[in-house]
N, C-alpha and C positions, 0 to 999 in steps of 0.2 A: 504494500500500500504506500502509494506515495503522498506528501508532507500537504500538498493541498485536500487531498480525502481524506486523511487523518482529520486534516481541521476542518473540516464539513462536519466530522462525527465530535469531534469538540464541540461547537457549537448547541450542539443538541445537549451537551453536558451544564450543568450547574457551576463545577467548578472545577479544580485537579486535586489529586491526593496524591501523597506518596508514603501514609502511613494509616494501615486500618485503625488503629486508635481512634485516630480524626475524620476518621471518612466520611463522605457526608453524600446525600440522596442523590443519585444520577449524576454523581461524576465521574470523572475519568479516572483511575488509576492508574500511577504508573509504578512498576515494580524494581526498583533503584537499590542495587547491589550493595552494601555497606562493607566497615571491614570485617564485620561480626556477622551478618547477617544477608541471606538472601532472598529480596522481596518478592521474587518470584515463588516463591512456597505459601506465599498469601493470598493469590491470584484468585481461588476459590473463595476463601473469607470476605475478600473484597466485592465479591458480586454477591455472597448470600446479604451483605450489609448496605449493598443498596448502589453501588458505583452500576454504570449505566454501560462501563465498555473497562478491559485491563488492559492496560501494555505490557506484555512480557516479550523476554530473550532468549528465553529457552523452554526450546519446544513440550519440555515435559512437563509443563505445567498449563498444558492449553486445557479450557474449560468448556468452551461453547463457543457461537458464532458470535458471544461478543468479546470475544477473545480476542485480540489484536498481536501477533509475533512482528517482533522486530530485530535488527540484527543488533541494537544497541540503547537501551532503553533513555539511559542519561544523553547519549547523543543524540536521542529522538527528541527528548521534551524540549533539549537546548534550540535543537533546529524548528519547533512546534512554536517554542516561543518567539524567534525570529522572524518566522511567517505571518505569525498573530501579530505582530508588533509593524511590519509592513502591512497588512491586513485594516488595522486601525489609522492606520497617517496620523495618531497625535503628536501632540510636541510632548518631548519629553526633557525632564531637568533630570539629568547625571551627577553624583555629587561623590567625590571620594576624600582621604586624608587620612593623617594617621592617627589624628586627635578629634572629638566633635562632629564626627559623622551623622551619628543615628539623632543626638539633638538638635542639630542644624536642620536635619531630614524633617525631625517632627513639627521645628519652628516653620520651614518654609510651608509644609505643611499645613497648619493651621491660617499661614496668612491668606494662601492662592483659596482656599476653600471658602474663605470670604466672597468672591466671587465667581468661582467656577466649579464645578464638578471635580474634583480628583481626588487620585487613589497615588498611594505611597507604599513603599515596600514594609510590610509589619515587620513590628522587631525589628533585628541585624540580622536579616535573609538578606545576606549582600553578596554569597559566589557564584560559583561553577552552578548551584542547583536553586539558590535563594532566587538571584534575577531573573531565570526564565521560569517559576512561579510569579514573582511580581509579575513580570509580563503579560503571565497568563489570566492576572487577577483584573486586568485593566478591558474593559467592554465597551461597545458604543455609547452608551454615556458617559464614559468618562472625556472630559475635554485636556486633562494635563496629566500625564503620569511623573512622577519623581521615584526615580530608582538609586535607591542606595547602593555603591561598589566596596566592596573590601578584596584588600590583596594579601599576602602575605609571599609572593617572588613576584619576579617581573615575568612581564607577558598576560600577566592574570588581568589586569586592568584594559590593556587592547584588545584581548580577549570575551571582555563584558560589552567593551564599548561596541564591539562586531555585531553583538548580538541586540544590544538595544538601541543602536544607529540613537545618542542622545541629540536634541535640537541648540540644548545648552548645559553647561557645565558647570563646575564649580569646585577648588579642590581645598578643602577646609587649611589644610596646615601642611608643613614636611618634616613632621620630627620622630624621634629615635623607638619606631613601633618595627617589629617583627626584623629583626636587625639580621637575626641569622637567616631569614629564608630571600632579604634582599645582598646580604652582603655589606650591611654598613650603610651611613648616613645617604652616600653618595647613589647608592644601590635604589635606597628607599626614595631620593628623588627622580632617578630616571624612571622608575615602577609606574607610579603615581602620576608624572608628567606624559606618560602615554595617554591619557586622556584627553590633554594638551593637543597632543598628535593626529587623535582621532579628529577636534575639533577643526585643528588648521585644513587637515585634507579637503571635510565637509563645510567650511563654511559655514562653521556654525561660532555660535555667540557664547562668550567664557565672563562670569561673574569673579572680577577681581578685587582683593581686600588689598588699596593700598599701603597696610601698616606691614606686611608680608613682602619683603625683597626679592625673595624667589619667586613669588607668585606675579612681581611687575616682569620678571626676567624672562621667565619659563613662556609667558603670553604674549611676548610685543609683538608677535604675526597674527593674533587672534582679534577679531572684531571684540569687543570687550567694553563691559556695564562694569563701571568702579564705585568702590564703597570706600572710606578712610575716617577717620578722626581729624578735625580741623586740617582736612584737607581739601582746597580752595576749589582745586582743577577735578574733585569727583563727581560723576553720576551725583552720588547722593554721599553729601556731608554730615556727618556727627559730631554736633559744639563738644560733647562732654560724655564724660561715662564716669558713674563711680559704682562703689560696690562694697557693703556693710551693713549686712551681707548679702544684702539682694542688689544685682546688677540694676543701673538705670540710666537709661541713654538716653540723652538730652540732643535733640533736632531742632531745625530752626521755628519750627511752628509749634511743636509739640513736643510734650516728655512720655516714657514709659518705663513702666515701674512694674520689673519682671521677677519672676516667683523663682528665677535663676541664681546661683551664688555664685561667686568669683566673679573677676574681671576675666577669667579667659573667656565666661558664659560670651562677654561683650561681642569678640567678633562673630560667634554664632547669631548673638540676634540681629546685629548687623548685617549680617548676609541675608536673614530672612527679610529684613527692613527692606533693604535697596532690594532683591528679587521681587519683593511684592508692588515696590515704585516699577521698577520694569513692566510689570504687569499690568502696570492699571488700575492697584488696587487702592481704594481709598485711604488717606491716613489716619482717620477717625475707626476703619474696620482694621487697619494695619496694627495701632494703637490697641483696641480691642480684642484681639489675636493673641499680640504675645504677651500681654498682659492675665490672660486669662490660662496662659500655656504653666504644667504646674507636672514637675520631673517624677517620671517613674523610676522602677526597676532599680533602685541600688545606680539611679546615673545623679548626684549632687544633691542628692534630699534633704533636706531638714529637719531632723526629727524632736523630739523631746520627751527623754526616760526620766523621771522626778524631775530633780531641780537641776540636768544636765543637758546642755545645747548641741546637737549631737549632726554633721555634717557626715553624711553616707556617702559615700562613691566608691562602692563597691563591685563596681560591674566590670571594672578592666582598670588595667595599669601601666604604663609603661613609662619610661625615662622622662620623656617631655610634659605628659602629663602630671605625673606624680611632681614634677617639679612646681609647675604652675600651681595645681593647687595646697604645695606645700608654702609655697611665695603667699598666697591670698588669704591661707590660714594665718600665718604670723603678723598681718597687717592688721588680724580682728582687735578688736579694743579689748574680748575680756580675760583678767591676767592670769587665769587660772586655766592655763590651756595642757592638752593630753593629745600627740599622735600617738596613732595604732595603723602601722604601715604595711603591708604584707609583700612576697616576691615578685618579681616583675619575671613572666614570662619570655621565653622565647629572643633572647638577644644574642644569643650563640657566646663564641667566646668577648663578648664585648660585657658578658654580663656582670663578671668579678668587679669591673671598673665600673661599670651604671650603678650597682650598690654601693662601692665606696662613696659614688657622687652623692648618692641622697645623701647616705650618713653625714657627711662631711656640711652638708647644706643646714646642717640645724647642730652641728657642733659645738657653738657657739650659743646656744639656747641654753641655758642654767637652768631657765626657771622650767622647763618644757618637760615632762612626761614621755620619754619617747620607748613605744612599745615596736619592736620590732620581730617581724613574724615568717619565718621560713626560714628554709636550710639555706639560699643564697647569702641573707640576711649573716644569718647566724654564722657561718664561716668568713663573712668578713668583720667580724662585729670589733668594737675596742670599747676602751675600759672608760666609762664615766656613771658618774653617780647617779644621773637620770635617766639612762640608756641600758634598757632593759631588751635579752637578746634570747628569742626562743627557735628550737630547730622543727618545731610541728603548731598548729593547731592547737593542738590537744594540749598541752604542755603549756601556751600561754594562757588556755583558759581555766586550766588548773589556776593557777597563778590569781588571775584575776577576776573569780569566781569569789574569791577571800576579800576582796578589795571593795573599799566603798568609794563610790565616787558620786561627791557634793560640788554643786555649782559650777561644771567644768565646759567648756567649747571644746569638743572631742573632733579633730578630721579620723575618717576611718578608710582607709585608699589601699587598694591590692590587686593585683592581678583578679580574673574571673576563677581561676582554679582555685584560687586561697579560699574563695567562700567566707568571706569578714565580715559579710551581717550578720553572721551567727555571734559577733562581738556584742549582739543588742542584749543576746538573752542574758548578759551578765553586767551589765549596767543598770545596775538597780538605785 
């Protein structure tokens, strides 16, 4: 069956699956090999539970005539979603980086939906199998899609952009994420700036933050919508930004006063600001957008255990990040402050020195509380009175299971494997 009859039989589906857990009434499923597991052994499950048509790769699992064999399931849906996505002719906003992805995604998000129709990639579905679901998720009423890309080596990004041909782009940051599967700083900007590439070919229009060096350098072939802090010659200007501890960006007609922390929040909402001027969108709906936008999932939350001010960003971590919001932490007013830091994933041999750099970054803090959380951690740790160094989990919350904490500003920052919200159940 070829990739236009497939998606004729699409059409007639509700939605795609690629896991009976979730499957849902008359959709497609498609049966996508894992390293554990082979989905084509659920090909029957999948139709007694309501899927309308299966895709499978191997023949021993054919069920009936809606049974679909392919010679490559993941390469099917990839190619399904790039037909679908010609299929649709909408414009689409591409957004990558290695910092502020998924909340730049939600902010611009919430602005364009002020006045148009669209659909966003949920969650961080940003690879090889996230985007051609996005893709699949976008229908004739949607008028805008925004597809979130995540990399972790190069090719991965020209590779996304192949398949969602974006209209416009945008690449949040270039700093020190997934070190070891680019090769280093330099690695992680060619990755990244393949989007860049895709844009120049086609013609198409790149959202640039003038406060970002690389991002004026990597674009000066690209038609290009600019954003900056009292910068004179931008698309769109922003007088001011402060942040204590909610970000608020001051424009020339209007302010906004966002449920975000830190000043790194700022170039996020900036990018959804100026994206949404690009579009057309009013400032009073733009104003009311990201104002009312308020951080899930362990991404910068604000929480409060008793009498304790409790800053969560617990959903990922890396070099650049952890830095930033180790900087926005120490700038807060109140003086009775406590990190709890966890290991930073995946930097290859760059990682001995990324943890010495944190440590080294709050050296100097006496008064600070510093809880530090992993075997990275813990094998470089040194000796001070406030610098507390655990090689598990389990072991710091021993620890601080015993401990009361009164009237304290807690940041709590770690990689996604460290799992450091579970830090809440012992902050009593």
């Amino acid at each position: 069956m070829d990739i236009k009859d497939l998606h004729s039989l699409f059409l007639k589906c509700t939605s795609i699956s690629i896991d009976t857990r979730k499957i849902e009434q008359s959709s497609m499923f498609f049966a996508i090999k894992g390293d554990h597991f082979d989905a084509n052994t659920f090909a029957a499950e999948a139709l007694q539970k309501g899927a309308l048509y299966v895709i499978i790769d191997n023949r021993s699992f054919y069920v009936s005539e809606q049974t679909i064999y392919v010679e490559n399931t993941l390469k099917t849906l990839q190619e399904l979603a790039k037909f679908h996505r010609n299929y649709l002719k909408i414009p689409i906003i591409a957004l990558t980086g290695s910092n502020g992805k998924t909340t730049t995604k939600e902010l611009i998000n919430v602005v364009l939906e002020k006045k148009f129709i669209t659909k966003a990639t949920v969650g961080n579905y940003n690879n090889h199998i996230g985007v051609p679901l996005t893709l699949l998720s976008f229908n004739s009423t949607t008028q805008i899609g925004i597809v979130e890309m995540g990399a972790n080596h190069k090719k991965e990004i020209e590779f996304l952009c192949d398949l969602a041909q974006p209209n416009y782009g945008y690449i949040t940051n270039f700093g020190k994420a997934h070190l070891e599967g680019f090769g280093g700083i330099d690695g992680v900007i060619e990755g990244k700036s393949e989007m860049y590439q895709y844009l120049i070919k086609n013609n198409s229009v790149v959202f640039v933050n003038l406060e970002d060096p690389i991002q004026i350098e990597k674009s000066q072939l690209l038609t290009s919508y600019t954003f900056g802090i009292n910068k004179v010659n931008a698309d769109v200007n922003v007088t001011n930004i402060k942040a204590n501890p909610f970000v608020e960006i001051h424009c020339r007609s209007f302010v906004i006063k966002s449920n975000l922390l830190g000043l790194y929040n700022a170039n996020n909402i900036n990018a959804a600001l100026a994206i949404g001027k690009f579009f057309g969108v009013p400032n009073f709906d733009i104003k009311e957008a990201l104002e009312s936008y308020i951080p899930a999932n362990n991404r910068s939350q604000l929480l409060y255990r008793e009498t304790n001010q409790i800053i969560l960003d617990a959903y990922n971590a890396n070099p650049s990040s952890m830095k930033v919001a180790i900087e926005n932490f120490l700038q807060l007013e109140n003086q009775n402050k406590i990190l709890v830091l966890g290991d930073m994933f995946e930097l290859g041999i760059e990682s001995d020195f990324e943890h010495k750099e944190i440590i080294s970054m709050v050296a100097n803090e006496e008064k600070i509380s510093c809880y530090f959380v992993g075997l990275n951690f813990f094998k470089n740790k040194v000796k001070k009175d406030n610098f507390y160094f655990f090689e598990s989990f389990e072991s710091f919350a021993q620890q601080i299971s015993a401990t009361k904490f009164i009237d304290n500003s807690i940041l709590i920052k770690g990689s996604r494997g460290m799992a450091l919200e579970r830090t809440l159940d012992f902050i009593m």
